[in-house]
C-alpha positions as a printed Julia matrix, in Angstrom:
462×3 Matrix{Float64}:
 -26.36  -24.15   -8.62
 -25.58  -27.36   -9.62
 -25.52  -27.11  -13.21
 -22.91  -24.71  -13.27
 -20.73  -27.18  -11.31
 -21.75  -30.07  -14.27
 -21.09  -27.23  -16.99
 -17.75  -26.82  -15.36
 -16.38  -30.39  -15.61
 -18.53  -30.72  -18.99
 -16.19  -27.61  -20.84
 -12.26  -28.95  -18.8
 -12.34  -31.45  -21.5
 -11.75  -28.57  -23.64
  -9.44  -26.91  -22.23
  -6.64  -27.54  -24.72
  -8.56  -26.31  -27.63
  -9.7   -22.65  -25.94
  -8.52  -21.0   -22.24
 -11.39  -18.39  -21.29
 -12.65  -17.87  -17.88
 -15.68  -20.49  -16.98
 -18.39  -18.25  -14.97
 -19.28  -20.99  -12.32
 -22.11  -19.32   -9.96
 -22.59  -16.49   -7.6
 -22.99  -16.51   -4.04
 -25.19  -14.15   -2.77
 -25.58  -12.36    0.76
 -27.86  -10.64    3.5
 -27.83   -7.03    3.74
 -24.91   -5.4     5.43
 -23.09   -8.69    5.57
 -20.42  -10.91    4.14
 -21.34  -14.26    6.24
 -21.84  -17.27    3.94
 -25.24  -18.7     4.01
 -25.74  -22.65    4.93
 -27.11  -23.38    0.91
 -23.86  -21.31   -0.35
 -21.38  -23.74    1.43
 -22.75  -26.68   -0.2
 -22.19  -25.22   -3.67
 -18.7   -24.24   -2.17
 -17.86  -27.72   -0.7
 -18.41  -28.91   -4.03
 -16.29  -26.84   -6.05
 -13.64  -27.3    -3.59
 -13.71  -30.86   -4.41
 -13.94  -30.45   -8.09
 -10.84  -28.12   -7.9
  -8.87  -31.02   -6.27
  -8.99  -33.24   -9.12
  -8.23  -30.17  -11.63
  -5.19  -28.78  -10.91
  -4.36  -26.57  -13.84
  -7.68  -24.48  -13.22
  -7.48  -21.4   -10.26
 -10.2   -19.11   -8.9
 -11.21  -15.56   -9.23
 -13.6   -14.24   -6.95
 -14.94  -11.31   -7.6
 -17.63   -9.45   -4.25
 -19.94   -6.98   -5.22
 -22.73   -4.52   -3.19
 -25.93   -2.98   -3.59
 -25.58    1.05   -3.49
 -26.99    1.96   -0.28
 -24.13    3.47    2.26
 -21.11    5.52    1.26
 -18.49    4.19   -1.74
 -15.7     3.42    0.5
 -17.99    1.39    3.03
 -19.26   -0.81    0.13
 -15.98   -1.37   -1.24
 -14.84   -2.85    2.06
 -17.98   -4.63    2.26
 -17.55   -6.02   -1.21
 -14.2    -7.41   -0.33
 -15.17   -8.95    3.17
 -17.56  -11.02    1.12
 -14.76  -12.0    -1.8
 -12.38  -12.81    0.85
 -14.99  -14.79    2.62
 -15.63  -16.85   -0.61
 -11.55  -17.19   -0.91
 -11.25  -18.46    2.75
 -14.12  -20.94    2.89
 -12.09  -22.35   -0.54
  -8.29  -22.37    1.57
 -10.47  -24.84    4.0
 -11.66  -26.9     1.76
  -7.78  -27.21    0.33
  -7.69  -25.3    -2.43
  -4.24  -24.14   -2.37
  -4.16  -20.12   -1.65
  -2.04  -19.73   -4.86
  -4.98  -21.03   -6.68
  -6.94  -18.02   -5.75
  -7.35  -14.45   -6.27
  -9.85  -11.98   -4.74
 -10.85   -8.45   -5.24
 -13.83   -6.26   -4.06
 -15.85   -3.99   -6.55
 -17.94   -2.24   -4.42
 -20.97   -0.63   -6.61
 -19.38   -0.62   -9.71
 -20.64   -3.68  -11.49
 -24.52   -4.22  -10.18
 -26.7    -6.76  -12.45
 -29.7    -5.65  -10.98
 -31.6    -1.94  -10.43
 -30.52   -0.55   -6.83
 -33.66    1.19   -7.31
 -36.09   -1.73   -6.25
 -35.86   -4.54   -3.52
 -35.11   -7.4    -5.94
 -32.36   -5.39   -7.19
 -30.87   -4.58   -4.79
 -30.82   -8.64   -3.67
 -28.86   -9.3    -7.07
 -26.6    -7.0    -6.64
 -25.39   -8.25   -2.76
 -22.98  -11.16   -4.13
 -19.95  -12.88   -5.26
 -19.18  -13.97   -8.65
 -17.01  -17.07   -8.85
 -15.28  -18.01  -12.11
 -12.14  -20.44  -13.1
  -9.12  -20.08  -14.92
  -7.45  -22.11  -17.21
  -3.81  -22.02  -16.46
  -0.47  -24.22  -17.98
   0.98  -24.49  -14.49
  -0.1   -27.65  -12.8
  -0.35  -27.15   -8.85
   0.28  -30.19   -7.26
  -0.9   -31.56   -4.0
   1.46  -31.43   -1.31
   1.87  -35.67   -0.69
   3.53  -37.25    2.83
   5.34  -40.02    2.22
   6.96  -42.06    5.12
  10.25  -41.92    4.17
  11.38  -44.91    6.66
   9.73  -46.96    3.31
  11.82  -44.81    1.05
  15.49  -47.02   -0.22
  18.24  -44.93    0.26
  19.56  -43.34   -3.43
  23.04  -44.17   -4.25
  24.11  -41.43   -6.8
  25.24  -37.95   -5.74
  22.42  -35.42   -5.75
  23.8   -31.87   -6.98
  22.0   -29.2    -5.68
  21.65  -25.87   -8.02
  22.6   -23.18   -5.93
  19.59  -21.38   -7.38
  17.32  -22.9    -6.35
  17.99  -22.6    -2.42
  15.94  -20.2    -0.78
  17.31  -18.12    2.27
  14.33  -16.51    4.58
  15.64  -13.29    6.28
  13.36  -11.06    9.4
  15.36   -8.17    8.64
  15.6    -5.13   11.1
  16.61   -1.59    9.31
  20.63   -2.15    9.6
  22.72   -3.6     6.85
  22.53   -7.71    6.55
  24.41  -10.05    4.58
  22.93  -12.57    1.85
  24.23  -14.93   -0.74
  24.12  -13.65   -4.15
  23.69  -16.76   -5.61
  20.78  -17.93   -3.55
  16.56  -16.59   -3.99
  16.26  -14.92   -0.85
  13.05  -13.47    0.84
  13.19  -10.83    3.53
  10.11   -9.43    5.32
  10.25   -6.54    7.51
   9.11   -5.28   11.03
   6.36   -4.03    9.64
   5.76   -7.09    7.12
   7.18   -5.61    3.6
   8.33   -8.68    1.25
  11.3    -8.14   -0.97
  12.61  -11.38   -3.12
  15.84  -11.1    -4.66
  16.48  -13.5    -6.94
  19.82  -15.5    -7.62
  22.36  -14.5    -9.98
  21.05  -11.36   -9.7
  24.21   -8.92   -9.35
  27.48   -8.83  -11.16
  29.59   -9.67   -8.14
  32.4   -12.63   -7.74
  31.78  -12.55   -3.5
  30.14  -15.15   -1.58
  28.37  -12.49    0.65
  26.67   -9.02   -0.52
  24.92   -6.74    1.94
  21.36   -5.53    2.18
  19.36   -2.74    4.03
  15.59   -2.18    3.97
  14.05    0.95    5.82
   9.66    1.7     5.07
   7.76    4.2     6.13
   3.46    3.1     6.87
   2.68    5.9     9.44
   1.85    9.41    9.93
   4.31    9.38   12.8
   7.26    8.36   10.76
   6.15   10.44    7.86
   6.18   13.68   10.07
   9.05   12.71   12.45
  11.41   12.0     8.99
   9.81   15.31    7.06
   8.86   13.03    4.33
   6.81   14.59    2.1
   4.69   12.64   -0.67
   4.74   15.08   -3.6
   4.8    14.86   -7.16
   5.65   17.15   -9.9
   1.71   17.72  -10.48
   0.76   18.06   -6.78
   0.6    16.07   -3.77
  -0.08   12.35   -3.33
  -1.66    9.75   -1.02
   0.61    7.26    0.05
  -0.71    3.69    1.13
   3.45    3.16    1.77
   6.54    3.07    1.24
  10.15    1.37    1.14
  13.64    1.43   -0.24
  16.19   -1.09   -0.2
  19.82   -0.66   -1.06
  22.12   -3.76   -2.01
  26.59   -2.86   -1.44
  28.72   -5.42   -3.24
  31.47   -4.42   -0.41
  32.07   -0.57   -0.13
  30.17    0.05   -3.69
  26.65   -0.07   -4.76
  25.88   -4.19   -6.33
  25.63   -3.38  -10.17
  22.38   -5.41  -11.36
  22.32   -7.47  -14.36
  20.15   -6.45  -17.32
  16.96   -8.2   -16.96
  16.53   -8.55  -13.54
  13.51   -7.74  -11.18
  12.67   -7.58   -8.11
   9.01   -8.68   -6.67
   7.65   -6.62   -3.18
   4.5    -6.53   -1.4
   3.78   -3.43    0.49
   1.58   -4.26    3.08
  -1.74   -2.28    3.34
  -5.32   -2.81    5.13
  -7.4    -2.06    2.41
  -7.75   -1.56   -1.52
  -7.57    1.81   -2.97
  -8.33    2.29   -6.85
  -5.85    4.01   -9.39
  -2.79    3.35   -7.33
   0.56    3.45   -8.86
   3.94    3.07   -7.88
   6.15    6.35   -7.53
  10.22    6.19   -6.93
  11.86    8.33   -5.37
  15.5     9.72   -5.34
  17.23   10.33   -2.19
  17.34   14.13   -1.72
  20.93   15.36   -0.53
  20.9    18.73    1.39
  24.4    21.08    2.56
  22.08   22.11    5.59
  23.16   20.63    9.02
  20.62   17.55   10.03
  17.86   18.39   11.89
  17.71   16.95   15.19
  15.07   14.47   15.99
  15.54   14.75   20.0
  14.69   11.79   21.63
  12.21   10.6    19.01
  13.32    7.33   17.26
  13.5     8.69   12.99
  13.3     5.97   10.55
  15.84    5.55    8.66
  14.53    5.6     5.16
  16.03    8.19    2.61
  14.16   11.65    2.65
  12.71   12.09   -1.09
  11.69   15.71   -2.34
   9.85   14.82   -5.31
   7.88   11.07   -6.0
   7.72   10.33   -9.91
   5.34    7.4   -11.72
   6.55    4.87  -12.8
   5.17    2.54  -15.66
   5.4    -0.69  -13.07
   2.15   -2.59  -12.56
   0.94   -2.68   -9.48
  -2.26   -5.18   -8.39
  -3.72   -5.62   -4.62
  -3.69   -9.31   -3.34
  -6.31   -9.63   -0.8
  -4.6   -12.42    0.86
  -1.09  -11.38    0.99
  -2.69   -7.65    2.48
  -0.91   -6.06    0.01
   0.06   -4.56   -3.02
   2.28   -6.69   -5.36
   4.68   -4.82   -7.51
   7.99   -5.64   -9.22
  11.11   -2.73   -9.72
  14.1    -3.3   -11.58
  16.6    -1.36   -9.07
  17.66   -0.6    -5.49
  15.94    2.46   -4.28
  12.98    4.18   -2.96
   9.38    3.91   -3.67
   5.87    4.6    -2.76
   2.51    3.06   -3.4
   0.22    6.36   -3.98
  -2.31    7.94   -6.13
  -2.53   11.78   -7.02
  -4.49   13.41   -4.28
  -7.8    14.27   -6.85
  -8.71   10.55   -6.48
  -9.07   10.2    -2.94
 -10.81   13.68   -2.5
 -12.78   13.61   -5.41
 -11.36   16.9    -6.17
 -11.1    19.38   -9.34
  -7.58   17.63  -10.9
  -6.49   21.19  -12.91
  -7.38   23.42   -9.88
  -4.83   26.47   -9.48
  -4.16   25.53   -5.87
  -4.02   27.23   -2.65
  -1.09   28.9    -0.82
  -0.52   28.54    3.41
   0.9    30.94    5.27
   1.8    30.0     9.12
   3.35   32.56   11.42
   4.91   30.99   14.99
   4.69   32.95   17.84
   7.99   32.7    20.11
  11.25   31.66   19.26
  11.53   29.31   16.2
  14.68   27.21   16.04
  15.22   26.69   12.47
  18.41   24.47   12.85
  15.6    22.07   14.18
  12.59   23.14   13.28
  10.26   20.69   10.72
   6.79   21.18    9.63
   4.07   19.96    7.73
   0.62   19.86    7.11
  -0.77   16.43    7.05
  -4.34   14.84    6.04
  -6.34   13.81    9.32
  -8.4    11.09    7.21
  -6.26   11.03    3.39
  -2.37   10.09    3.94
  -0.79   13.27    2.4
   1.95   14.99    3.69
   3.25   18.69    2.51
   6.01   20.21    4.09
   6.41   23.8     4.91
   9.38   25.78    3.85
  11.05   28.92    5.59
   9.98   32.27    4.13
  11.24   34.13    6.9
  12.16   34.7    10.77
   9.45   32.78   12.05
   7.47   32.58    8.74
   6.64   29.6     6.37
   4.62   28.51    3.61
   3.82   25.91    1.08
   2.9    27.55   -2.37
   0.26   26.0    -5.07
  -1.59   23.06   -3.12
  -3.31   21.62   -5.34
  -6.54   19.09   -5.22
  -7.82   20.11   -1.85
 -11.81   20.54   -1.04
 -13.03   23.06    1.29
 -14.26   20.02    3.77
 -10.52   18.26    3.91
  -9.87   17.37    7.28
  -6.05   18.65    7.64
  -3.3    19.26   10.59
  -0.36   21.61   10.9
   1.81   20.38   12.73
   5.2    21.92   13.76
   8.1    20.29   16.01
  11.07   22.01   17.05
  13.87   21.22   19.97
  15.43   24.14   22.12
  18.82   24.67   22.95
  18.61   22.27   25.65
  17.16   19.79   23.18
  13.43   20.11   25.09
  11.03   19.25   22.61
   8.22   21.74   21.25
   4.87   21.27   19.49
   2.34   23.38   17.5
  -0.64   21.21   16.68
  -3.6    22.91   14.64
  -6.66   20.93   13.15
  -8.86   22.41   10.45
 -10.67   22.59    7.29
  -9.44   25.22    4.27
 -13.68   26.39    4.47
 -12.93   28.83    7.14
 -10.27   30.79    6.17
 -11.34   30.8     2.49
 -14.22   32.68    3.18
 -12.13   34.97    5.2
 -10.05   35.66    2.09
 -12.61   36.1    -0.07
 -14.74   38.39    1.88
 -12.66   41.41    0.24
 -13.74   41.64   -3.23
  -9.68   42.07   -4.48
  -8.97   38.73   -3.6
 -11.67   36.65   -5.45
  -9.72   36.62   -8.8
  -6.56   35.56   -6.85
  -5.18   32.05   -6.0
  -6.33   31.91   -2.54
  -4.14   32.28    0.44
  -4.37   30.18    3.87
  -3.0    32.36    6.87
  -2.56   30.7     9.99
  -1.32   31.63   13.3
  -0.15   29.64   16.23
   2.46   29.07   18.39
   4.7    26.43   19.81
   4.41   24.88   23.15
   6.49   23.28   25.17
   5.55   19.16   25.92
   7.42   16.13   27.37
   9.03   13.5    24.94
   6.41   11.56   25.98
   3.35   13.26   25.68
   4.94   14.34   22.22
   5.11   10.78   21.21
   1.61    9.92   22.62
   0.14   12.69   20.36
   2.11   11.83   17.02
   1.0     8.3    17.47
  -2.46    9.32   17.83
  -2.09   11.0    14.27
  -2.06    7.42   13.29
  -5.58    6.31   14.12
């Protein structure tokens, strides 16, 4: 192990002539587990060291598996270990903007996951460095009682103040003119940066509304759609900035960084905006259940914006150039594995009982995948939700149906299942096997208390 750490110092001296990633060494681990070994954390505590004295180098850490347990398990599993690597670094102070981690599951083994030995290889993480221009420097305390006092007249740039806000979901005022950084209830980051509206006012406002659960996706009907088909959504957010009574106009140029907070890594993830959808129907009611108060979008559509997971921010970073709405999601194929030019399927739900449409929302909602398609009225008590595309015949799903009476008592229909058993119903009769195949569901709608109603949304969640 050494040698790569003497190879390492050996090729900074030539860092001005060429700027590749240095391969340093790999760290390897015990089956089914991401705890550093005792021999590892030597080799660590001396490349934390080395970093110290090199500050225009950063790390990339890169965990890996061997192939035995499902894909999404190793992926985890491969960045446990990479974030392990990434932490042990942070405490031997390497600064956290020096480093970047990312799991790769099985995708990259080095040895056969055929035989023992292979499989040994291929349980690791692969350390490298990074030439960079920007110098990091060390953060040094200096006791400023030793410090003589300056006599010209410091000027501070407005710019380069920083204002921290804890926002809540209402409208709050910032200074245009300073960098300010605003996290969320549930831990979004938005930095606007100065200068970055047309405006002659001292004070602009700002609201922020996101949407992480199933709760809040079915309680606001917020369906995650595209033009192609439905989506999984890791999250989403919108922000709106009002120079007064009017929307701030942006200058040309100007972007905006987020991080959208999620648990875990998913590959192929893009970021989707969203315009807010206006409707001449009467609001539907939400009884006593708190609604978030992001905009409802119809249809999500791609956007060319990069978007990268940082494992230690628990997020993905992205930049957007405007105000709006947005989601972090992938077309549903990916996280099914499913046939991408499928023709689809159509539901059909009946209610039993009264339905009270000036009220009444539903949707049917992936138990494990975060999809969400709503249902739309095709009659007195009838609904449906045409062309569904990407969905296996094992997909864990949930109607669910919420409506208040005229007393504003909530009501629930709840129905788990998989499309397998009704398919084969509909194909049973020889007519329909050339057709797009239908769904028909019945069920009905119960009466609950706000509370239980709650309970069971939340539970969605899990």
């Amino acid at each position: 192990m050494k040698r790569y750490l003497v190879l390492f110092v050996l090729i900074i001296g030539l860092q001005q002539c060429w700027s590749q990633k240095i391969f340093i060494d790999t760290v390897f681990f015990r089956f089914d587990s991401h705890e550093l070994q005792e021999a590892d954390k030597i080799l660590l505590d001396s490349l934390g060291s080395t970093m110290l004295k090199y500050p225009t180098y950063f790390i990339e850490v890169f965990g890996h598996t061997d192939s035995i347990g499902s894909t999404a398990y190793n992926l985890e599993l491969s960045e446990k270990r990479a974030r392990e690597v990434a932490l042990y670094l942070r405490e031997k102070g390497v600064a956290l903007d020096r480093i970047s981690y990312e799991g790769m599951g099985t995708t990259q083994p080095v040895g056969s996951n055929l035989s023992f030995d292979g499989r040994v290889k291929n349980r690791r993480s692969d350390i490298s460095a990074i030439y960079t221009t920007e110098v990091f420097e060390p953060v040094v305390e200096v006791d400023s009682s030793e410090l003589e006092p300056e006599e010209e007249v410091v000027v501070i740039d407005p710019a380069t103040l920083i204002d921290t806000v804890n926002a809540e979901y209402d409208f709050f005022d910032i200074n245009p003119k300073h960098t300010t950084v605003i996290f969320t209830p549930q831990k979004t980051k938005l930095v606007i940066p100065p200068d970055a509206f047309e405006t002659d006012q001292e004070i602009i406002s700002v609201r922020m509304a996101e949407m992480f659960t199933r709760r809040d996706m079915i309680v606001a009907n917020q369906p995650t759609l595209s033009k192609d088909g439905p989506l999984e959504a890791a999250g989403m957010f919108s922000f709106e900035v009002r120079d007064g009574r009017r929307a701030a106009k942006i200058k040309e140029g100007v972007k905006f960084d987020a991080v959208v907070p999620a648990s875990r890594r998913d590959r192929d993830m893009a970021v989707y905006s969203g315009k807010a959808r206006r409707s001449r129907r009467r609001s539907r009611g939400s009884g006593g259940l708190q609604k978030p108060s992001m905009p409802n979008v119809s249809t999500w559509t791609e956007t060319k914006n990069p978007v990268k997971y940082n494992g230690l921010m628990n997020g993905y970073v992205i930049q957007v150039e405007r105000p709006g709405s947005y989601s972090i999601s992938r077309p549903l194929y990916y996280a099914l594995n499913s046939e991408r030019d499928d023709q689809g399927v159509d539901f059909n739900v009946k209610f039993k009982g009264k339905v009270y449409d000036k009220t009444f929302q539903g949707m049917i909602v992936g138990e494990v995948v975060k999809t969400y398609i709503p249902l739309k009225s095709k009659g007195k008590k009838e609904f449906e939700a045409a062309k569904v595309k990407f969905l296996r015949e094992e997909t864990e799903l949930v109607l669910i149906g919420i409506q208040y009476d005229n007393k504003g008592n909530p009501m629930l229909a709840k129905l788990s299942f998989k499309p397998d058993y009704y398919l084969k119903k509909f194909y049973k009769k020889k007519s329909n096997r050339k057709k797009r195949p239908t769904i028909k569901i019945k069920t009905k709608f119960r009466k609950v208390e706000l509370e239980r109603l709650e309970e069971i949304l939340t539970q969605l969640n899990v």
